[in-house]
C-alpha positions as a Python dict, from the first residue, in 0.01 Angstrom:
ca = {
    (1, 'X'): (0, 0, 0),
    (2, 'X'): (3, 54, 345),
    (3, 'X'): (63, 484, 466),
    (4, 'X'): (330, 601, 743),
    (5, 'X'): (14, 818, 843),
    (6, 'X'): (-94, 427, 1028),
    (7, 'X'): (162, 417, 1258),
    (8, 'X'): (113, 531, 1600),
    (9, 'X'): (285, 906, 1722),
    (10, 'X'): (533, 802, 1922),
    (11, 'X'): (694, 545, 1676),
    (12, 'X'): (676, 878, 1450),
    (13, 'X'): (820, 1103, 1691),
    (14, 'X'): (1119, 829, 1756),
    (15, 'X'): (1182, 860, 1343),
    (16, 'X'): (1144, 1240, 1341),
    (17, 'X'): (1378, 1269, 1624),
    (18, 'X'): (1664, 1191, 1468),
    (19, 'X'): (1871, 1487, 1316),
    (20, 'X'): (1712, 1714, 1069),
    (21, 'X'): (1408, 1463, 1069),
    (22, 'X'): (1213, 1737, 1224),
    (23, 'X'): (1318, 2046, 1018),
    (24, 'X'): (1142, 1819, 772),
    (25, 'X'): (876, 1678, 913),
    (26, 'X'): (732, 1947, 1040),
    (27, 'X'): (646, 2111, 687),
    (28, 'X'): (489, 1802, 566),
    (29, 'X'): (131, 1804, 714),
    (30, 'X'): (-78, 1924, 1046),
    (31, 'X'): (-30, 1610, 1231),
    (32, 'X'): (313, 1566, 1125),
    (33, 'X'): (377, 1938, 1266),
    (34, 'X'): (267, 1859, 1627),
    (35, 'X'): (491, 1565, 1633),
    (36, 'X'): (757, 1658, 1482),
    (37, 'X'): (757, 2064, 1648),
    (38, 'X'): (867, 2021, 1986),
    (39, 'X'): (1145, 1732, 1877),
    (40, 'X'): (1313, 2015, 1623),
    (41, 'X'): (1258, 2303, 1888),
    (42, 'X'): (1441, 2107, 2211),
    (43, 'X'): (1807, 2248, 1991),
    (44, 'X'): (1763, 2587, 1897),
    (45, 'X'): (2047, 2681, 1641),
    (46, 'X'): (2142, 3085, 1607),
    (47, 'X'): (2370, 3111, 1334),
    (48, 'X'): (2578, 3511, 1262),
    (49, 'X'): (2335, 3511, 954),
    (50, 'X'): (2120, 3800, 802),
    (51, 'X'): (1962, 4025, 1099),
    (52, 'X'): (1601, 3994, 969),
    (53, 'X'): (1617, 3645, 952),
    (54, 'X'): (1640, 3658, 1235),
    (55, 'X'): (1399, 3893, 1340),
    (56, 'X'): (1130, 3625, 1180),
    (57, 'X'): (1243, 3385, 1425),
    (58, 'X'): (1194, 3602, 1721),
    (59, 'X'): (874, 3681, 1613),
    (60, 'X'): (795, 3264, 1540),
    (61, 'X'): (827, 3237, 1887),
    (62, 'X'): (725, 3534, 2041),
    (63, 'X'): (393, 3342, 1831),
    (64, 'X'): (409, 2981, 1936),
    (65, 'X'): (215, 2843, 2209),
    (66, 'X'): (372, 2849, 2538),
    (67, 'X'): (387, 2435, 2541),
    (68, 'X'): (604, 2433, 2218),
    (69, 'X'): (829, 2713, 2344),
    (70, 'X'): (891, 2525, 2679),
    (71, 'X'): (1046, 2225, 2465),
    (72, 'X'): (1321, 2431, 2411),
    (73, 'X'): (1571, 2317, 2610),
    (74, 'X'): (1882, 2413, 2437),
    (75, 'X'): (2076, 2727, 2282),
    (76, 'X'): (2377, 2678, 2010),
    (77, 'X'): (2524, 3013, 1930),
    (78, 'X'): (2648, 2837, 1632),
    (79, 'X'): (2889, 2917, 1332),
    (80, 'X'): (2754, 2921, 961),
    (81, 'X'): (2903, 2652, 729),
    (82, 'X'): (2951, 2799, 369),
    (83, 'X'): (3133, 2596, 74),
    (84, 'X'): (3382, 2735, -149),
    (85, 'X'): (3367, 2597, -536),
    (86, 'X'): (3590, 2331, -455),
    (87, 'X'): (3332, 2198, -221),
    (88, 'X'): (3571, 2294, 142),
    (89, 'X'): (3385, 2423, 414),
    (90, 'X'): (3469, 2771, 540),
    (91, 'X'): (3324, 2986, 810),
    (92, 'X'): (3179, 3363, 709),
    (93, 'X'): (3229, 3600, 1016),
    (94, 'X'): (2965, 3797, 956),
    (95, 'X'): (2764, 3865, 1260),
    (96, 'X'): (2679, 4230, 1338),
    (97, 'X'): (2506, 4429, 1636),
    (98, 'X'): (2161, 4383, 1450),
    (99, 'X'): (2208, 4001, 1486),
    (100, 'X'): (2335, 4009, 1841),
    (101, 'X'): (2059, 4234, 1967),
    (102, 'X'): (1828, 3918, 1836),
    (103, 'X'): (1987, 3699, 2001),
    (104, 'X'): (1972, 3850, 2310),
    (105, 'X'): (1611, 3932, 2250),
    (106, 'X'): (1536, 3524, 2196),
    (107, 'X'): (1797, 3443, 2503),
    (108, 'X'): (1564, 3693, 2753),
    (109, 'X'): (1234, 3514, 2574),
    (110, 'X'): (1363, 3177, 2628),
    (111, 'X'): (1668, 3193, 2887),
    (112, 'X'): (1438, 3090, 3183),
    (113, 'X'): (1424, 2726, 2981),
    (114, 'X'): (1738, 2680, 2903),
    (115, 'X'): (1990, 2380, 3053),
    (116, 'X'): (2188, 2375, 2739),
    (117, 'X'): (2419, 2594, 2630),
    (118, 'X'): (2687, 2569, 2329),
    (119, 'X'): (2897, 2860, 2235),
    (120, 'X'): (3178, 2901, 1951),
    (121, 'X'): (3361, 3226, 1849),
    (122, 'X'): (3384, 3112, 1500),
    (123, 'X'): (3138, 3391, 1344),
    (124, 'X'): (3120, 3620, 1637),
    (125, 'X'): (3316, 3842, 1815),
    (126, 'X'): (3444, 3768, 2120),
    (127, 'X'): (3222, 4064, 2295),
    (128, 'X'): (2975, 3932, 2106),
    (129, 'X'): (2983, 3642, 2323),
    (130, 'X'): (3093, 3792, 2622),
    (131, 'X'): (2736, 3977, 2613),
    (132, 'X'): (2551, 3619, 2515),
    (133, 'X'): (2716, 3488, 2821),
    (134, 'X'): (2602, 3766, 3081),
    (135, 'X'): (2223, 3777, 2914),
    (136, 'X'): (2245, 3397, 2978),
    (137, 'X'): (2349, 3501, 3370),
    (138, 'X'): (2051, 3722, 3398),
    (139, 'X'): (1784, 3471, 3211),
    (140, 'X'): (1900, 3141, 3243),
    (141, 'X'): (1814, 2962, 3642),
    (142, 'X'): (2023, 2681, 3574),
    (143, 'X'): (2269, 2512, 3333),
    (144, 'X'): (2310, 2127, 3319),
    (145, 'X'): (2590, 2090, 3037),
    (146, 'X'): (2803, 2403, 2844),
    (147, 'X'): (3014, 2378, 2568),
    (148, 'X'): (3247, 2620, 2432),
    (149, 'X'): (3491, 2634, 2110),
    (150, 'X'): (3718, 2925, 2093),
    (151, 'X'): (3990, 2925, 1804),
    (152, 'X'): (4042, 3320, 1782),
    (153, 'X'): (4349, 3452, 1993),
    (154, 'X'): (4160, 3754, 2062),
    (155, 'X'): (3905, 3500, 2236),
    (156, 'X'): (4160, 3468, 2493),
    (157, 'X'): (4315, 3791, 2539),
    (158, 'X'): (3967, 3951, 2616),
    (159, 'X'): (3892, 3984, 3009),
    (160, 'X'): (3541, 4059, 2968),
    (161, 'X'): (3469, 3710, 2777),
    (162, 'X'): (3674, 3523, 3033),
    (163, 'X'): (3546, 3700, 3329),
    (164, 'X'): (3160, 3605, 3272),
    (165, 'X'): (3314, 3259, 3196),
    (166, 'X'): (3426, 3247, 3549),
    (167, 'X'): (3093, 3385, 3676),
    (168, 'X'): (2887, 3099, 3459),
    (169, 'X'): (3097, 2874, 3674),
    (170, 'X'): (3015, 3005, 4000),
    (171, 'X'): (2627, 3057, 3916),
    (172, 'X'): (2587, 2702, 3799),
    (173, 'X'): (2858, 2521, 4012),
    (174, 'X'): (2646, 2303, 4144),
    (175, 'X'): (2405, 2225, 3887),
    (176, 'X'): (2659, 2183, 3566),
    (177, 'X'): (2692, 1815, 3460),
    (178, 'X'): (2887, 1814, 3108),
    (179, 'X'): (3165, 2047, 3021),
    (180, 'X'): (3311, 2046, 2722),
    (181, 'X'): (3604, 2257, 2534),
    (182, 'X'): (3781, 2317, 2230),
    (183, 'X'): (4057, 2565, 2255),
    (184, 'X'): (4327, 2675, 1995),
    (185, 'X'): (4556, 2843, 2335),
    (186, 'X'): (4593, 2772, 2678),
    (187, 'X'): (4346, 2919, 2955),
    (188, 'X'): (4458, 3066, 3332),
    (189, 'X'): (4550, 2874, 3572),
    (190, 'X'): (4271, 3097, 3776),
    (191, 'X'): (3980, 2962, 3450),
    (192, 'X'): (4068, 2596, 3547),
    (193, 'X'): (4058, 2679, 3936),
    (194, 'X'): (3696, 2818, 3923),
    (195, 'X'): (3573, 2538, 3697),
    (196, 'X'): (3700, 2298, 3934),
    (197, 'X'): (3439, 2411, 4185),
    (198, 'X'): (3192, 2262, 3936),
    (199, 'X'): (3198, 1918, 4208),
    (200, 'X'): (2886, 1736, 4045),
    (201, 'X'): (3066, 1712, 3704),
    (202, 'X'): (2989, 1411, 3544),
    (203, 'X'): (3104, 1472, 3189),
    (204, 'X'): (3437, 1631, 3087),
    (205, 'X'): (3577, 1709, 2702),
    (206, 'X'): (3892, 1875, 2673),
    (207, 'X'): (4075, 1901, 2325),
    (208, 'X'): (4383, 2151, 2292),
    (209, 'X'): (4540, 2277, 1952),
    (210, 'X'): (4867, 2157, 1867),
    (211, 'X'): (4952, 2520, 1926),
    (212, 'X'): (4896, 2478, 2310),
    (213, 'X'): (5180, 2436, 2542),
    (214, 'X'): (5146, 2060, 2705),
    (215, 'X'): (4937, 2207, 2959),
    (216, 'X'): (4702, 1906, 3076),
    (217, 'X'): (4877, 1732, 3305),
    (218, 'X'): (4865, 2090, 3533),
    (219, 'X'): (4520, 2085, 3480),
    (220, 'X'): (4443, 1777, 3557),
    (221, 'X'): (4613, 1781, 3879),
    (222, 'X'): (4406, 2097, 3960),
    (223, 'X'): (4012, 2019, 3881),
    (224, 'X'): (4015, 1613, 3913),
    (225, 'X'): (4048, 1603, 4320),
    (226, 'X'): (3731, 1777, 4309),
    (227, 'X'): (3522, 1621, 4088),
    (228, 'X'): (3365, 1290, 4305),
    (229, 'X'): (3120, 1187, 4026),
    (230, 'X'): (3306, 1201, 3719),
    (231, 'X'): (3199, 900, 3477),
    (232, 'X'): (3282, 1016, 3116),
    (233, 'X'): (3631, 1190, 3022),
    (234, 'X'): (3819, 1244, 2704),
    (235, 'X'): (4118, 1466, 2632),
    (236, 'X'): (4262, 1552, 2312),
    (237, 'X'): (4594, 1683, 2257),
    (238, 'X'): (4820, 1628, 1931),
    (239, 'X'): (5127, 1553, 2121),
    (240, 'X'): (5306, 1260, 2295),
    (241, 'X'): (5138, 1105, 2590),
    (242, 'X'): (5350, 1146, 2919),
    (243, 'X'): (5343, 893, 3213),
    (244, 'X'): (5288, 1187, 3434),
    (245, 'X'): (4935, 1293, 3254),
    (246, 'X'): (4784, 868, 3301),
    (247, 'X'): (4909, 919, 3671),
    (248, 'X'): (4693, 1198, 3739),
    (249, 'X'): (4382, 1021, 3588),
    (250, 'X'): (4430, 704, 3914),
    (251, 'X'): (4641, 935, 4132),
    (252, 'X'): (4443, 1295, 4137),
    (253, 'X'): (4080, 1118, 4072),
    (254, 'X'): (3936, 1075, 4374),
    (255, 'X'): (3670, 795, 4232),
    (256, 'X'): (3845, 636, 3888),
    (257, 'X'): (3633, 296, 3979),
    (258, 'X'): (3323, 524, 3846),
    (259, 'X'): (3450, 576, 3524),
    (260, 'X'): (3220, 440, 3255),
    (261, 'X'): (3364, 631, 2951),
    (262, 'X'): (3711, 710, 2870),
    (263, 'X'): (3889, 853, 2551),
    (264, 'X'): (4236, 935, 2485),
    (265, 'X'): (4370, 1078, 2156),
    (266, 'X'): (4753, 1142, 2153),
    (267, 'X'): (4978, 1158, 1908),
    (268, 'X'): (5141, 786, 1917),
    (269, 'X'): (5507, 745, 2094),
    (270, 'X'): (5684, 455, 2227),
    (271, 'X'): (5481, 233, 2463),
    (272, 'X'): (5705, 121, 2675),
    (273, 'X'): (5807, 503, 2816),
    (274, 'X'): (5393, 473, 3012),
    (275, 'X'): (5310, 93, 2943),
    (276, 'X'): (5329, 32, 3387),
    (277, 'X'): (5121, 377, 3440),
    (278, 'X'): (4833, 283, 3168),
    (279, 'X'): (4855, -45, 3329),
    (280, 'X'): (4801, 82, 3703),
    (281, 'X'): (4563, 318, 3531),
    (282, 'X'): (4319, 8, 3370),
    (283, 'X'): (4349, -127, 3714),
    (284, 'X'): (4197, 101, 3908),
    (285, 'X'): (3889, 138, 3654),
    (286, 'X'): (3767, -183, 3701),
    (287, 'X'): (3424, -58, 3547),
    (288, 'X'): (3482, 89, 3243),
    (289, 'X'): (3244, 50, 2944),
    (290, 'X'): (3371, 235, 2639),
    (291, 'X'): (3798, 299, 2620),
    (292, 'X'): (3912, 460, 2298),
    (293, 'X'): (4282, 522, 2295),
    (294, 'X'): (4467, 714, 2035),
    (295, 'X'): (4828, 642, 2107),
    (296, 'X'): (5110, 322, 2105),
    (297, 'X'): (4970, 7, 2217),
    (298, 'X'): (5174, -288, 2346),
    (299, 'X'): (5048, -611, 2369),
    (300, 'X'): (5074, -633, 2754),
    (301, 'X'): (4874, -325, 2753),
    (302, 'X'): (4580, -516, 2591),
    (303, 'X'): (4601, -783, 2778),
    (304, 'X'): (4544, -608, 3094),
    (305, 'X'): (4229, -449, 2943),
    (306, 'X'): (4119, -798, 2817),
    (307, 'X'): (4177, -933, 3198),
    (308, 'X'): (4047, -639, 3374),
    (309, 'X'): (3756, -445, 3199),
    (310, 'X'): (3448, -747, 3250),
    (311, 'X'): (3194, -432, 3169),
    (312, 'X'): (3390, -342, 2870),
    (313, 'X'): (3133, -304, 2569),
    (314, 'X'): (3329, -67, 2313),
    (315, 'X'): (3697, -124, 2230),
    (316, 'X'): (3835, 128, 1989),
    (317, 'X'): (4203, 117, 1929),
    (318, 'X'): (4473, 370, 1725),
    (319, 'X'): (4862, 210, 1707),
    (320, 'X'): (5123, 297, 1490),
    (321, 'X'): (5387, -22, 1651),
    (322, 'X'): (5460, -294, 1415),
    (323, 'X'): (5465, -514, 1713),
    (324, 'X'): (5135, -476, 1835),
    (325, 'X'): (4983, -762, 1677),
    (326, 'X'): (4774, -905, 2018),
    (327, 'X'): (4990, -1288, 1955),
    (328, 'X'): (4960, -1321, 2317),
    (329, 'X'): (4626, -1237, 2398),
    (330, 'X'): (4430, -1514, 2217),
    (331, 'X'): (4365, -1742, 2487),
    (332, 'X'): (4232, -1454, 2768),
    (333, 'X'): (3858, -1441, 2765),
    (334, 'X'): (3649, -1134, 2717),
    (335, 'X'): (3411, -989, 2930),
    (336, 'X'): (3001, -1101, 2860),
    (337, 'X'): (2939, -732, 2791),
    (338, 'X'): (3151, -690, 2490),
    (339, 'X'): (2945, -567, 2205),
    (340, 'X'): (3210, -381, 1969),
    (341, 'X'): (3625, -373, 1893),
    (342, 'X'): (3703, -95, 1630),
    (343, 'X'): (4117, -152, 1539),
    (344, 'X'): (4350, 114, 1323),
    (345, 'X'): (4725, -46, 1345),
    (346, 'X'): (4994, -80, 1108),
    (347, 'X'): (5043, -447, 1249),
    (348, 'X'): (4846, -736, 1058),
    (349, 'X'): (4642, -890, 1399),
    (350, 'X'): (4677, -1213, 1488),
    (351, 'X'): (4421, -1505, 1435),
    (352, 'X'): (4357, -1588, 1793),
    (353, 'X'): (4249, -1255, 1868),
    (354, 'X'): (4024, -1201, 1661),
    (355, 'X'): (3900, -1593, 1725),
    (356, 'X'): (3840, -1505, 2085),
    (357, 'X'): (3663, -1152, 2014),
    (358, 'X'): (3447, -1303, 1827),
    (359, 'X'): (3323, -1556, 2112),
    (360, 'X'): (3209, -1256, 2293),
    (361, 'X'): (3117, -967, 2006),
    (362, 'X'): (2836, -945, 1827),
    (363, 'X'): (3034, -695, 1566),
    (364, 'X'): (3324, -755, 1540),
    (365, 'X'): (3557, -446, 1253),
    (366, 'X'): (3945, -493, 1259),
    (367, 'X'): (4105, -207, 1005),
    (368, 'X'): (4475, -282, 937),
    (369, 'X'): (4645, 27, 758),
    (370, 'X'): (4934, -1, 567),
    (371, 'X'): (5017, 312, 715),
    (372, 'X'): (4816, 604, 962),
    (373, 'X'): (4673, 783, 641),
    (374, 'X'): (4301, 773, 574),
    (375, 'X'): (4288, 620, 238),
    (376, 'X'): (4537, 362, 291),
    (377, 'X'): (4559, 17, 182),
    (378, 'X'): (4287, -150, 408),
    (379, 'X'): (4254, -524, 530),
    (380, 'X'): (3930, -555, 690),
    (381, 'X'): (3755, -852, 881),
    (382, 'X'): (3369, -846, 986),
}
């Protein structure tokens, strides 16, 4: 029988670089180590766990060679998954000063390296983080992409956190590509201004709690006209989606024909109260490859994306109307690139549609749910 050990290192690093492959992998054997060492160290993880532990792994790297620390490109101040005995996943907030001081010893061992940055307050105190945030402002030269989670109100009531916010901003302005957030309340208008000075974005994620006032439309209107290289964007919000907010995403964006990516999760309302703005808004992103909508479709609205995306290569699609069922769309012709069309509706689809999917996708999953509940009665075609 023929050994893994035959095949060549980099086919070995591709399979140990997928996630947790290397945790493993590098506990196995010598060679296995190498390989598998600086694919598990590019994501550093630093979870509000037992002080000493980490300790150990301040003094791991204080001890590895200097070309396996410089493969660590990335810092997740990260929260601690526990399970209760009904198997549900809970947080423990249990990060002291013991912990923090580690982690700002390991940030001012490692901060000159790292371009990646994610931050949540879920296990740390916000001046926890506030003091992660300003050792990253005195190590760190550069940040490419930052992502931040904050769920605590007393996150966003705490001017120290949100002030070296504002100054990782205007440090890394220039240099920031990806920005994503996931906030339980509303920032200032004066957080939003300072991020929009971040003009070489090219990646934005914005989800707001259903607790949130319906803020994005304002923000929108206040960081797009200065972002000239956006090409990925998805915002999350669990309420209705307004004709205004689609507006602002042809209207405020100064270059919507570089869009690639696009993802919009709403809660679903009538169609027909933004049907002409999502319309307008398909036609001035004539090169969009992946569009996932969350919200009511019409079937005009699909046939314009049928008509107009030629690039398209993912279609995902979330409708509650009983009279989207795409009758009209059967004999429009897809674009070559089409690769994938993921469906959730409450309306069976009809034949023709999927017929002339099919002459363009190589996978091809409708879903058809009795109703919006995971767990529903489901009608699937491959």
């Amino acid at each position: 029988m023929t050994s893994i050990d035959v095949l060549p290192t980099e086919i070995l690093a591709d399979i140990f670089g997928h996630e947790g492959l290397g945790d493993i992998a590098r506990q196995v054997c010598r060679r296995w180590r190498q390989i598998a060492l600086p694919l598990w160290l590019r994501r550093l993880v630093l979870l509000p766990s037992d002080p000493f532990k980490d300790m150990g792994l301040l003094e791991y790297l204080q001890n590895l060679p200097e070309d396996h620390r410089l493969s660590i490109r990335a810092l997740d101040i990260a929260a601690r998954r526990d399970f209760d005995s009904g198997g549900n996943v809970f947080s423990s907030d249990v990060a002291d000063e013991a912990c923090l001081r580690n982690v700002l010893l390991i940030q001012s061992l490692l901060g000159h390296r790292i371009v990646d940055l994610t931050i949540t307050d879920t296990g740390w105190a916000p001046e926890s983080l506030a003091h992660i945030l300003q050792m990253n402002q005195l190590a760190t030269l550069r940040v490419l992409h930052f992502q931040l989670s904050l769920f605590k109100p007393e996150s966003f009531g705490l001017p120290d956190l949100v002030q070296e916010l504002m100054r990782l901003y205007d440090s890394h302005c220039h240099t920031l590509k990806t920005l994503s957030f996931d906030l339980a309340l509303p920032m200032s208008r004066s957080f939003w201004a300072a991020m929009a000075n971040c003009t070489d974005l090219q990646q934005f994620h914005l989800s707001i709690h259903r607790s949130s006032e319906p803020v994005l439309t304002n923000i929108l209107q206040l960081v797009l006209p200065r972002w000239t290289s956006l090409a990925s964007l998805h915002l999350c919000q669990p309420r209705f989606l307004s004709p205004d907010l689609l507006q602002c995403l042809y209207k405020d964006l100064p270059r919507p024909d570089l869009l690639r990516e696009l993802h919009l999760i709403f809660e679903a309302c009538q169609a027909n109260l933004y049907e002409d703005e999502f319309i307008e808004m398909i036609a001035a992103m004539p090169k969009l490859q992946v569009l996932d909508a969350h919200l009511d479709w019409s079937n005009r609205m699909m046939e314009q994306v049928a008509a107009r995306l030629p690039d398209l290569r993912e279609l995902s699609v979330t409708c509650l109307g009983a009279q989207f069922d795409c009758r009209t769309v059967r004999s429009i012709v897809w674009g070559e690139a089409l690769e994938k069309v993921n469906m959730r509706t409450s309306a069976r689809i009809w034949g023709g549609f999927l017929d002339a999917v099919r002459m363009r996708s190589r996978r091809v999953k409708i879903l058809v749910y009795g109703s919006m509940k995971w767990g529903g009665l489901v009608d699937e075609w491959e």
